[in-house]
PDB file of N, CA, C and O in Angstrom:
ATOM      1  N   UNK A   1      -5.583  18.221   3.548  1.00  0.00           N
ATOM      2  CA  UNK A   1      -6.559  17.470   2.766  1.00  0.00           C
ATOM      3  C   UNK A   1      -5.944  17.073   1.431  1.00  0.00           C
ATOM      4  O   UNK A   1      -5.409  17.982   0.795  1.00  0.00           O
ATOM      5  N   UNK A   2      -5.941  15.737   0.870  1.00  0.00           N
ATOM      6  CA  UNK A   2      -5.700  15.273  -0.065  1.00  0.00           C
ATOM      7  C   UNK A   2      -6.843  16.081  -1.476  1.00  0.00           C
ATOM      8  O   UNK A   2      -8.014  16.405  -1.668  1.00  0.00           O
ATOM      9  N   UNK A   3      -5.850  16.075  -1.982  1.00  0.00           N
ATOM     10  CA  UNK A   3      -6.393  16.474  -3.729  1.00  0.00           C
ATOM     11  C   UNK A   3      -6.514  15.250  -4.249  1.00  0.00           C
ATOM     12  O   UNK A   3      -6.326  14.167  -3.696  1.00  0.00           O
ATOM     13  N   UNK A   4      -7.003  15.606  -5.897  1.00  0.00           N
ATOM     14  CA  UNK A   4      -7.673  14.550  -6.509  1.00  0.00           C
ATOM     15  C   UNK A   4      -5.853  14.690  -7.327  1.00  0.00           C
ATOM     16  O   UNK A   4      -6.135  14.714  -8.525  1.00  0.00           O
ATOM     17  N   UNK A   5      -4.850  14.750  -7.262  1.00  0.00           N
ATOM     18  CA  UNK A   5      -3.826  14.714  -7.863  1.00  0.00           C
ATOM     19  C   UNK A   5      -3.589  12.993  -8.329  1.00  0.00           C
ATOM     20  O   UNK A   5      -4.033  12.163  -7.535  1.00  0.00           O
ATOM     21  N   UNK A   6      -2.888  12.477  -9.620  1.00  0.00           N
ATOM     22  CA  UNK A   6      -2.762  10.960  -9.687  1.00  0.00           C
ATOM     23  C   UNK A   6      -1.595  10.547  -9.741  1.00  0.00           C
ATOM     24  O   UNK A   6      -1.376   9.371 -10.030  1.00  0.00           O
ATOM     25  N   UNK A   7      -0.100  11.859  -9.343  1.00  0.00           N
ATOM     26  CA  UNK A   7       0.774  11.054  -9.210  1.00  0.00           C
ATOM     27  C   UNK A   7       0.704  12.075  -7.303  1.00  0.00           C
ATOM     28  O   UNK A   7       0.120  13.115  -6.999  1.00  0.00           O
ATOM     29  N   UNK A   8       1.443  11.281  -6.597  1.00  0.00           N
ATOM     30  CA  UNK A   8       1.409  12.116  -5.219  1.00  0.00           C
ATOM     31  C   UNK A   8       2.772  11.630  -4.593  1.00  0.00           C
ATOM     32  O   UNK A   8       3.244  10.509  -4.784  1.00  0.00           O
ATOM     33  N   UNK A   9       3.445  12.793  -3.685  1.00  0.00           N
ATOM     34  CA  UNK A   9       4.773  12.516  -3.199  1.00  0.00           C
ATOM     35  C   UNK A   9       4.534  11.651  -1.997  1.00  0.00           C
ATOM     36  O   UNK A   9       3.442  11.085  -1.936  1.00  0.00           O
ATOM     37  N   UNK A  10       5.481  11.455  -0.944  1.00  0.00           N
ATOM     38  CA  UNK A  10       5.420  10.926  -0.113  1.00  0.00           C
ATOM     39  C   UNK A  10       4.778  11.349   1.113  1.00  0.00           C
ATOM     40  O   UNK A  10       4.635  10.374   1.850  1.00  0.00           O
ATOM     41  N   UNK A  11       4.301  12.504   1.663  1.00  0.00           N
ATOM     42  CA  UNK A  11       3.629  12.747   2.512  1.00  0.00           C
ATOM     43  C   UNK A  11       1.989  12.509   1.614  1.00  0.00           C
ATOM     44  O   UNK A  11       1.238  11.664   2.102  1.00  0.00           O
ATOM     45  N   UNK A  12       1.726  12.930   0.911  1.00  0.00           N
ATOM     46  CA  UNK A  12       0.606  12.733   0.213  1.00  0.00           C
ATOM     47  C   UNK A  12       0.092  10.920   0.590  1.00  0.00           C
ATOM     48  O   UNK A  12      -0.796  10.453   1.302  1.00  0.00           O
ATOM     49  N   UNK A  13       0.823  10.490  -0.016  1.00  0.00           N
ATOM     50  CA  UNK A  13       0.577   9.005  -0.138  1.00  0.00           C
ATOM     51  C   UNK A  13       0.704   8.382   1.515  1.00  0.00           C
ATOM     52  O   UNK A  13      -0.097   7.601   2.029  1.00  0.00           O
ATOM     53  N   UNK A  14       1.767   8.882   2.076  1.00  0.00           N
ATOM     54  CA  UNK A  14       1.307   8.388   3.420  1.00  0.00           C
ATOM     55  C   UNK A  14       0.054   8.921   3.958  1.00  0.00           C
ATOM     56  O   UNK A  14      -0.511   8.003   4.553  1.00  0.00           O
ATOM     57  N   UNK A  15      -0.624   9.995   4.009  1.00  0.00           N
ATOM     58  CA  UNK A  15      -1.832  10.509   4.728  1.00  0.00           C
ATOM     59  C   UNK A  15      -3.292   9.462   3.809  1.00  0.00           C
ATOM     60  O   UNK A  15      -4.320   9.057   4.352  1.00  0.00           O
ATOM     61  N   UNK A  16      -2.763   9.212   1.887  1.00  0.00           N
ATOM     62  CA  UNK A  16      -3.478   8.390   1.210  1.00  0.00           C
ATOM     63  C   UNK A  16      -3.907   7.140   2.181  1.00  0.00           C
ATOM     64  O   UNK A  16      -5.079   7.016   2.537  1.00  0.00           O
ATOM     65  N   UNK A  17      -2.700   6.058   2.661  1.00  0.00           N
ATOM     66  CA  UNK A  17      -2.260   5.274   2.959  1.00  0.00           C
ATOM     67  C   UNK A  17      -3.131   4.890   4.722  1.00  0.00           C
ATOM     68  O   UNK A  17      -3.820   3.941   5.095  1.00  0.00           O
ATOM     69  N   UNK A  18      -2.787   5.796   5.221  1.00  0.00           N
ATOM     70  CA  UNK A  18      -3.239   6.120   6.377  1.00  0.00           C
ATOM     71  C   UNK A  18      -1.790   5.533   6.777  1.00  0.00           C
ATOM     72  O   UNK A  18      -1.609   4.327   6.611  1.00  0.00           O
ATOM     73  N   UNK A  19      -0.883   6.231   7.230  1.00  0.00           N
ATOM     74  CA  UNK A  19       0.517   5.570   7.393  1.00  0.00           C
ATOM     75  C   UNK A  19       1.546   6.895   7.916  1.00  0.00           C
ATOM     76  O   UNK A  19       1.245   8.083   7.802  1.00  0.00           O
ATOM     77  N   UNK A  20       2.339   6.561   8.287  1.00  0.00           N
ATOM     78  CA  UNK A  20       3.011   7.765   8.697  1.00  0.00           C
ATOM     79  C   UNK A  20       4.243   7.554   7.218  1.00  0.00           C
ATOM     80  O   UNK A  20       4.465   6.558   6.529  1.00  0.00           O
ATOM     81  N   UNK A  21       4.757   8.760   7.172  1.00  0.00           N
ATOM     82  CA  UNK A  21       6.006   9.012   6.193  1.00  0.00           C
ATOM     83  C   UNK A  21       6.955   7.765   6.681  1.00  0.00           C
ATOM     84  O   UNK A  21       7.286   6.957   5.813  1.00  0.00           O
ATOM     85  N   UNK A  22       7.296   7.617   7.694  1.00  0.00           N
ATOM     86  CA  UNK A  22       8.549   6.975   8.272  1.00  0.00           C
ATOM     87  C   UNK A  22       7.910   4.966   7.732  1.00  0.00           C
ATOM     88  O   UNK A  22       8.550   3.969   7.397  1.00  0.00           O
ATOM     89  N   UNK A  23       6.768   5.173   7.871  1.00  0.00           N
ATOM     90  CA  UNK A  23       6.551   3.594   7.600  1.00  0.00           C
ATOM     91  C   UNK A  23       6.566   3.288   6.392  1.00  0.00           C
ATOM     92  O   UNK A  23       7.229   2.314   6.038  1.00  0.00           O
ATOM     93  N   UNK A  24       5.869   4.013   5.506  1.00  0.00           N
ATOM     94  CA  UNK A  24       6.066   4.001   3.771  1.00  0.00           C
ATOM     95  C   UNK A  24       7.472   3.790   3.397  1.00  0.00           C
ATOM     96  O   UNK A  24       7.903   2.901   2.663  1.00  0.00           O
ATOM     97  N   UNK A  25       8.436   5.140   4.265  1.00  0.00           N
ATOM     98  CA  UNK A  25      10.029   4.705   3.727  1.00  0.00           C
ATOM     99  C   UNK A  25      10.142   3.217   3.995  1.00  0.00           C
ATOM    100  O   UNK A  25      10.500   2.520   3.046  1.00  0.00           O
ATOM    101  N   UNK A  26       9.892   2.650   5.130  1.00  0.00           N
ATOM    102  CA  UNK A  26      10.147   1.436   5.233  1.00  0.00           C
ATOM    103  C   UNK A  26       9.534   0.116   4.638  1.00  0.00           C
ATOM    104  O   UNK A  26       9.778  -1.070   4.862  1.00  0.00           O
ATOM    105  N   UNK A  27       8.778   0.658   3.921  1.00  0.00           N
ATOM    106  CA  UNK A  27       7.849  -0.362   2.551  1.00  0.00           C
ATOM    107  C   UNK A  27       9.223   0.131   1.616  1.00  0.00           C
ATOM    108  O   UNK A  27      10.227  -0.515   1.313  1.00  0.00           O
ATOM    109  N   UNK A  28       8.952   1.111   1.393  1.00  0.00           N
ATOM    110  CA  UNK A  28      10.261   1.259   0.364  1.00  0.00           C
ATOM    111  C   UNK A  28      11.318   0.550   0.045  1.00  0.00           C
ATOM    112  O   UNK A  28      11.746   0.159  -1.041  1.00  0.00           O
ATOM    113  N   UNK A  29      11.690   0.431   1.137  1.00  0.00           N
ATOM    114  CA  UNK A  29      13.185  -0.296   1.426  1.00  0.00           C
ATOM    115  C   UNK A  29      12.666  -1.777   0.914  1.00  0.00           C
ATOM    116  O   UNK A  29      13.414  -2.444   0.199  1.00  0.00           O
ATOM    117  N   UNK A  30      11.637  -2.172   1.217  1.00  0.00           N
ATOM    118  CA  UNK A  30      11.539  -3.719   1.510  1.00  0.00           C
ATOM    119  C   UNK A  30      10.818  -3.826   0.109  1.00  0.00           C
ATOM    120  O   UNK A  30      10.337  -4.952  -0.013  1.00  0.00           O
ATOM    121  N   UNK A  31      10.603  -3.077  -0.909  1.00  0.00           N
ATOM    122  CA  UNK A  31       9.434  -2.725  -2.086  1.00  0.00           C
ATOM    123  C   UNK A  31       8.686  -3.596  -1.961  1.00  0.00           C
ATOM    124  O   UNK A  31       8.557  -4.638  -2.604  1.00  0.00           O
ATOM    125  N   UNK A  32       7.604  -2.789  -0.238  1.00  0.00           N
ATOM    126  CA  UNK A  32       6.409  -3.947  -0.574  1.00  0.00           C
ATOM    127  C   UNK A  32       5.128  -2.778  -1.233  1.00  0.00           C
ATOM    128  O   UNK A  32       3.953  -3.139  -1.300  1.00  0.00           O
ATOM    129  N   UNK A  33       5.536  -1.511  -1.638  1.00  0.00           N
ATOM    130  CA  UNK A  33       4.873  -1.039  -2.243  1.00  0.00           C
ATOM    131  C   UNK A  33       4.890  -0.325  -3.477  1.00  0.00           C
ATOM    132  O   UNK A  33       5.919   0.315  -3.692  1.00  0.00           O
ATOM    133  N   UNK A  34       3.946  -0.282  -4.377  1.00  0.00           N
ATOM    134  CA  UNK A  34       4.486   0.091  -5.652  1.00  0.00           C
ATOM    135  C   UNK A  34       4.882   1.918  -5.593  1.00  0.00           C
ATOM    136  O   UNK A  34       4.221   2.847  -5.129  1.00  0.00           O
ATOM    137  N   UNK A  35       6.162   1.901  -6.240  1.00  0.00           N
ATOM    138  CA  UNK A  35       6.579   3.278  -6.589  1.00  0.00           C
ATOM    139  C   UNK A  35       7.801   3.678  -7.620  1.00  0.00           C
ATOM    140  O   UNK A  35       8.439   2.916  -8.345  1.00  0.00           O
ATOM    141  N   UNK A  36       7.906   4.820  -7.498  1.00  0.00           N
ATOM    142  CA  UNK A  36       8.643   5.154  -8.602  1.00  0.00           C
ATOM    143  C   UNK A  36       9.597   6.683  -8.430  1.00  0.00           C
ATOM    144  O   UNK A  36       9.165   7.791  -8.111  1.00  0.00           O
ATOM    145  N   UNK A  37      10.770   6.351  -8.706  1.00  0.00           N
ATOM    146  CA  UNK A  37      11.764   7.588  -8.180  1.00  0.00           C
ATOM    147  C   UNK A  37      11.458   8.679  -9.498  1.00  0.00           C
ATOM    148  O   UNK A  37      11.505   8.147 -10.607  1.00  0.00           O
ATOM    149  N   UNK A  38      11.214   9.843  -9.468  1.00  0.00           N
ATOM    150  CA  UNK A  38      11.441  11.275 -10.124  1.00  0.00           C
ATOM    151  C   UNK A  38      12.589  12.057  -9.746  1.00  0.00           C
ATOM    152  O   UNK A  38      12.470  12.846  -8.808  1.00  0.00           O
ATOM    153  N   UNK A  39      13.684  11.943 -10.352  1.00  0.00           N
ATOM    154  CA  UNK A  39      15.168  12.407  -9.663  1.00  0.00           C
ATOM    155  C   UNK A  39      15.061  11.473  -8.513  1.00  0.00           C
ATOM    156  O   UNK A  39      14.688  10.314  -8.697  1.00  0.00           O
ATOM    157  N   UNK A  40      15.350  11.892  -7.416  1.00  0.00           N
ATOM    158  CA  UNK A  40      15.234  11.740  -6.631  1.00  0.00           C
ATOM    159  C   UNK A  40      14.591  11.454  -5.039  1.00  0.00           C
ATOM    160  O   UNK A  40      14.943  11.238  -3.879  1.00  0.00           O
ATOM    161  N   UNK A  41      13.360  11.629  -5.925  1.00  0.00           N
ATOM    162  CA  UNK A  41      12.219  11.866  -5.270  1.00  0.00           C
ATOM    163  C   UNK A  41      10.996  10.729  -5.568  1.00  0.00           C
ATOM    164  O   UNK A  41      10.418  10.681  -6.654  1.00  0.00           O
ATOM    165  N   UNK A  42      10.721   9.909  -4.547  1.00  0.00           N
ATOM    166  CA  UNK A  42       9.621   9.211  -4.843  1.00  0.00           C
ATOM    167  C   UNK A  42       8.490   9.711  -4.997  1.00  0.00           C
ATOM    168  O   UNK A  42       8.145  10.718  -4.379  1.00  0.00           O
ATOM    169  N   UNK A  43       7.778   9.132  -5.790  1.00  0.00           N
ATOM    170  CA  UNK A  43       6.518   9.307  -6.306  1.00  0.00           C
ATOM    171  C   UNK A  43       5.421   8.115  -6.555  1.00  0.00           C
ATOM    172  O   UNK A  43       5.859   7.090  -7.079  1.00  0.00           O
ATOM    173  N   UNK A  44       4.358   8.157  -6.299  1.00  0.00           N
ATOM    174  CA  UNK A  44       2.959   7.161  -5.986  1.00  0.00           C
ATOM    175  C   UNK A  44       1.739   7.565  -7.078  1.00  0.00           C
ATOM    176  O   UNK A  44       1.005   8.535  -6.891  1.00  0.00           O
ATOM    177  N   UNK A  45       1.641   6.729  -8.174  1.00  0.00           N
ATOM    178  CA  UNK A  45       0.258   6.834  -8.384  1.00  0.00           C
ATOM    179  C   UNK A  45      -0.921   6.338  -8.322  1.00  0.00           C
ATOM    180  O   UNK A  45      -1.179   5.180  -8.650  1.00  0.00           O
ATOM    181  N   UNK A  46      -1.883   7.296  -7.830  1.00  0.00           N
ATOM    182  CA  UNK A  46      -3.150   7.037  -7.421  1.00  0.00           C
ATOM    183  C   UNK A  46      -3.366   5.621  -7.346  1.00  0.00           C
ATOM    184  O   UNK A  46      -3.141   4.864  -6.402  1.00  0.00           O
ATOM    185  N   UNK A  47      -4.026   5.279  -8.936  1.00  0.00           N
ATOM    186  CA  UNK A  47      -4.049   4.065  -9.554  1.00  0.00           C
ATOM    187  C   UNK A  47      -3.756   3.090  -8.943  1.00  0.00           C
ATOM    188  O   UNK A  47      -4.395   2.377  -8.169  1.00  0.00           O
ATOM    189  N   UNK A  48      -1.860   3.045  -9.638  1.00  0.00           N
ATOM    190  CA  UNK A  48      -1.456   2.054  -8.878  1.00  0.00           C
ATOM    191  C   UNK A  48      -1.820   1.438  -7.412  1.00  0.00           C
ATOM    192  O   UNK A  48      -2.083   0.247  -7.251  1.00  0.00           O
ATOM    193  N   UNK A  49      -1.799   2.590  -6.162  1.00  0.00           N
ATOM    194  CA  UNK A  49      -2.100   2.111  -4.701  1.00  0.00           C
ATOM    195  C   UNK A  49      -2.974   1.473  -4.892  1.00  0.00           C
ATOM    196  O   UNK A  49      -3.098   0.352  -4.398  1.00  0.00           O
ATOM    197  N   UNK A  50      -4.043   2.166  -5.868  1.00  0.00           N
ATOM    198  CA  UNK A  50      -5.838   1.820  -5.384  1.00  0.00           C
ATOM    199  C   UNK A  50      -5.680   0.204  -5.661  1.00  0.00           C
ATOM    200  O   UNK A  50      -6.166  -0.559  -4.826  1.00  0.00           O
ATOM    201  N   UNK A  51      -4.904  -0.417  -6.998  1.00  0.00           N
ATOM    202  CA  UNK A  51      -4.836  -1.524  -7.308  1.00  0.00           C
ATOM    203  C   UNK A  51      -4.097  -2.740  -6.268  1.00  0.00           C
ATOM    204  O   UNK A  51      -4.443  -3.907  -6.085  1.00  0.00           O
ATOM    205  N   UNK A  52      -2.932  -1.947  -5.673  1.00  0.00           N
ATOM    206  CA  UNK A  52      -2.199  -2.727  -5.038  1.00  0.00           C
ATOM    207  C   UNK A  52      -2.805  -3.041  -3.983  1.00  0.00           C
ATOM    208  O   UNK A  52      -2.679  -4.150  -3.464  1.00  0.00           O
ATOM    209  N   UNK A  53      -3.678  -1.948  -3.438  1.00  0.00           N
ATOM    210  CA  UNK A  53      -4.539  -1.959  -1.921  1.00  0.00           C
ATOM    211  C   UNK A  53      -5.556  -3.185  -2.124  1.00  0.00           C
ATOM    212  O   UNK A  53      -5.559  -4.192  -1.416  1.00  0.00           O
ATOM    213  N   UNK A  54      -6.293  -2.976  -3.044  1.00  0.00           N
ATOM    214  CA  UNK A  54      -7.276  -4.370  -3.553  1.00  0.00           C
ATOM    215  C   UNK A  54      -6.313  -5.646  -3.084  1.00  0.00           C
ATOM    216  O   UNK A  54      -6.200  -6.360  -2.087  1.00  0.00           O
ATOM    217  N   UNK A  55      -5.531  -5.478  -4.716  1.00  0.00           N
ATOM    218  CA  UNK A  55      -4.552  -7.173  -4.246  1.00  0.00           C
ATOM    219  C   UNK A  55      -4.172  -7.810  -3.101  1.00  0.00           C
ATOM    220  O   UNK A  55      -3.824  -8.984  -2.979  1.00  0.00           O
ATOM    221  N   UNK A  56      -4.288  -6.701  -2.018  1.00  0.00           N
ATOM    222  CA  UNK A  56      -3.263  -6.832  -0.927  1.00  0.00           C
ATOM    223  C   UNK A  56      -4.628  -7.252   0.182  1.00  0.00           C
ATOM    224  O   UNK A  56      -4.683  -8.043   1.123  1.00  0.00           O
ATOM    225  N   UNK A  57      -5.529  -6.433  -0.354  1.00  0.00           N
ATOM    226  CA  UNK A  57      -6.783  -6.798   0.636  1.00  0.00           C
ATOM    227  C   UNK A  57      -7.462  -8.005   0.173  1.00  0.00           C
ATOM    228  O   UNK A  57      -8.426  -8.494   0.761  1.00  0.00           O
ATOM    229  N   UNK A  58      -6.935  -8.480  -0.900  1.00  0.00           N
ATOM    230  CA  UNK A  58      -7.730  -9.747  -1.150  1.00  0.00           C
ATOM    231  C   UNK A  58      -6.951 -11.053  -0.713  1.00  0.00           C
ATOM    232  O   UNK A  58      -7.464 -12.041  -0.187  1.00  0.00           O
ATOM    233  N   UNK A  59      -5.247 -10.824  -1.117  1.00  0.00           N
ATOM    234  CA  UNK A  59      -4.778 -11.603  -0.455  1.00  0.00           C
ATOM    235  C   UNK A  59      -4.789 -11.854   1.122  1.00  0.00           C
ATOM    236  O   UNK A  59      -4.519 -12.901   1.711  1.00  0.00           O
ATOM    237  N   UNK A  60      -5.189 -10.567   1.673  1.00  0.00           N
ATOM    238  CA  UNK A  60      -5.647 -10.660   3.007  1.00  0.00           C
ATOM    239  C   UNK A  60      -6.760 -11.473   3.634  1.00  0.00           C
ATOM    240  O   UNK A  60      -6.944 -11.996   4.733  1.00  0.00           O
ATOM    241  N   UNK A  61      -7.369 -11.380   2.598  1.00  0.00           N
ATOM    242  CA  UNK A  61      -8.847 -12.239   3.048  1.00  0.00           C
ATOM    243  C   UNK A  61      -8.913 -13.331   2.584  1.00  0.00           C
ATOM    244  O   UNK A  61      -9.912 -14.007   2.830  1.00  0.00           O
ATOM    245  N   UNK A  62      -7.701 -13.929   1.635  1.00  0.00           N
ATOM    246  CA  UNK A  62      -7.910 -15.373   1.742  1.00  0.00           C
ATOM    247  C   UNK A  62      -7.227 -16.152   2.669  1.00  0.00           C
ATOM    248  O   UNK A  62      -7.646 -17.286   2.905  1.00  0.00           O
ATOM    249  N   UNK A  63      -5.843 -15.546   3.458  1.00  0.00           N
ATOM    250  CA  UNK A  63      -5.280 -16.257   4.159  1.00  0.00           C
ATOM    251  C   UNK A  63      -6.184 -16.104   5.306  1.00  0.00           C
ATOM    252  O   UNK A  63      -6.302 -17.199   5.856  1.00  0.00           O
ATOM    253  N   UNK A  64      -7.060 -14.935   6.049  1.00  0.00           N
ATOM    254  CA  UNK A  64      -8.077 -15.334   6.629  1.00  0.00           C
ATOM    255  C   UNK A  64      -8.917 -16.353   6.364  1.00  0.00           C
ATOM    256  O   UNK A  64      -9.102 -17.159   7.276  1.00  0.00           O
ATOM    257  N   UNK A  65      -9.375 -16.486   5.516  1.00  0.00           N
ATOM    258  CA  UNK A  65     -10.112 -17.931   4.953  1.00  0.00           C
ATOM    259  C   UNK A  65      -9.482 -19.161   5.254  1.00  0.00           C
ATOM    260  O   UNK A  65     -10.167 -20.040   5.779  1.00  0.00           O
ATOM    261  N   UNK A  66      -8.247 -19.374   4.997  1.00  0.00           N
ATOM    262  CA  UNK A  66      -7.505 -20.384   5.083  1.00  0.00           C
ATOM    263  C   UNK A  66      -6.933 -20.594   6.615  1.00  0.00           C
ATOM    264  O   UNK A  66      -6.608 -21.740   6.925  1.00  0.00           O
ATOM    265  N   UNK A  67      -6.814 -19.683   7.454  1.00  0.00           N
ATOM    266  CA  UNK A  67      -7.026 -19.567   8.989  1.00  0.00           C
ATOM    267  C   UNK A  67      -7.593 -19.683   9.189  1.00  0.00           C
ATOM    268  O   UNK A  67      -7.441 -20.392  10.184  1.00  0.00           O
ATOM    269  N   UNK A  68      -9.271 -19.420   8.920  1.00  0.00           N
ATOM    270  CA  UNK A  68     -10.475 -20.233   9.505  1.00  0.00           C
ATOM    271  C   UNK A  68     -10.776 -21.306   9.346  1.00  0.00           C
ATOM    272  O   UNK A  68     -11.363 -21.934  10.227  1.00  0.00           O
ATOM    273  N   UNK A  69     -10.495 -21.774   8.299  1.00  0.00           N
ATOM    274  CA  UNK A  69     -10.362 -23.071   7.784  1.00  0.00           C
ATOM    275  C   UNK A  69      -9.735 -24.434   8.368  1.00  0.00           C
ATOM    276  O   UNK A  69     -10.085 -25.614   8.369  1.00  0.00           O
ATOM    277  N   UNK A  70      -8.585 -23.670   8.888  1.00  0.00           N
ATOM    278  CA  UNK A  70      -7.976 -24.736   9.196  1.00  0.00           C
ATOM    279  C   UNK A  70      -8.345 -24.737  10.946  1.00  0.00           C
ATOM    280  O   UNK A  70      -8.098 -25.671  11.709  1.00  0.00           O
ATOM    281  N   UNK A  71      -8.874 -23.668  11.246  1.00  0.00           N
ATOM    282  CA  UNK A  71      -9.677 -23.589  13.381  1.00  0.00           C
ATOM    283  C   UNK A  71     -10.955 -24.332  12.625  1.00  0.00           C
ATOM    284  O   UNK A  71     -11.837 -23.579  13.039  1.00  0.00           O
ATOM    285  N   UNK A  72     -11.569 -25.180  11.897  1.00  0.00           N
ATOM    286  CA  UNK A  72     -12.834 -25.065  12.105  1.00  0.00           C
ATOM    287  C   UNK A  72     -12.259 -26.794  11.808  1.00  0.00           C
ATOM    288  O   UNK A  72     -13.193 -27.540  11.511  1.00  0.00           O
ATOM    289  N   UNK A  73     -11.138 -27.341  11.848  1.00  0.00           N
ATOM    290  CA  UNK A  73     -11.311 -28.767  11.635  1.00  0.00           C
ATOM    291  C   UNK A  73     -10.317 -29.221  12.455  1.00  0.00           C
ATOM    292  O   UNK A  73      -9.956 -30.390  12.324  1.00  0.00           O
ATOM    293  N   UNK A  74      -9.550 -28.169  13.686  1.00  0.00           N
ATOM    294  CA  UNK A  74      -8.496 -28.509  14.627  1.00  0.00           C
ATOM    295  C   UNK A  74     -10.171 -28.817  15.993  1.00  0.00           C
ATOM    296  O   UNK A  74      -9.964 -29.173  17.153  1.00  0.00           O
TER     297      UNK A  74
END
């Protein structure tokens, strides 16, 4: 069970995420998600996801928009 912690490692943030560890590394690589190395060790805060998750869900729902958009005049 996740804690109310606001910075969280990588298993944390993947279970946050709903994601496995192995797929997050692979956001990593590609930095499609926000983070931040501690030594060596990545680290996720809260915050940040909650913000990025919005952005990401909004940009989601406009290119849906713009996919419906464009089936409703083909």
């Amino acid at each position: 069970m996740l804690d109310s912690r606001e910075v969280m490692n990588i298993r944390q943030a993947s279970h946050y995420l709903g994601i496995s560890p192995d797929t997050l590394y692979k956001y990593l690589s590609a930095a499609k998600v926000p983070a931040f190395k501690l030594g060596n060790r990545w680290r996720f805060k809260k915050t940040t996801l909650d913000r990025w998750m919005e952005r990401e869900s909004q940009a989601g729902d406009a290119k849906g928009r713009i996919g419906a958009n464009s089936a409703r005049r083909a």
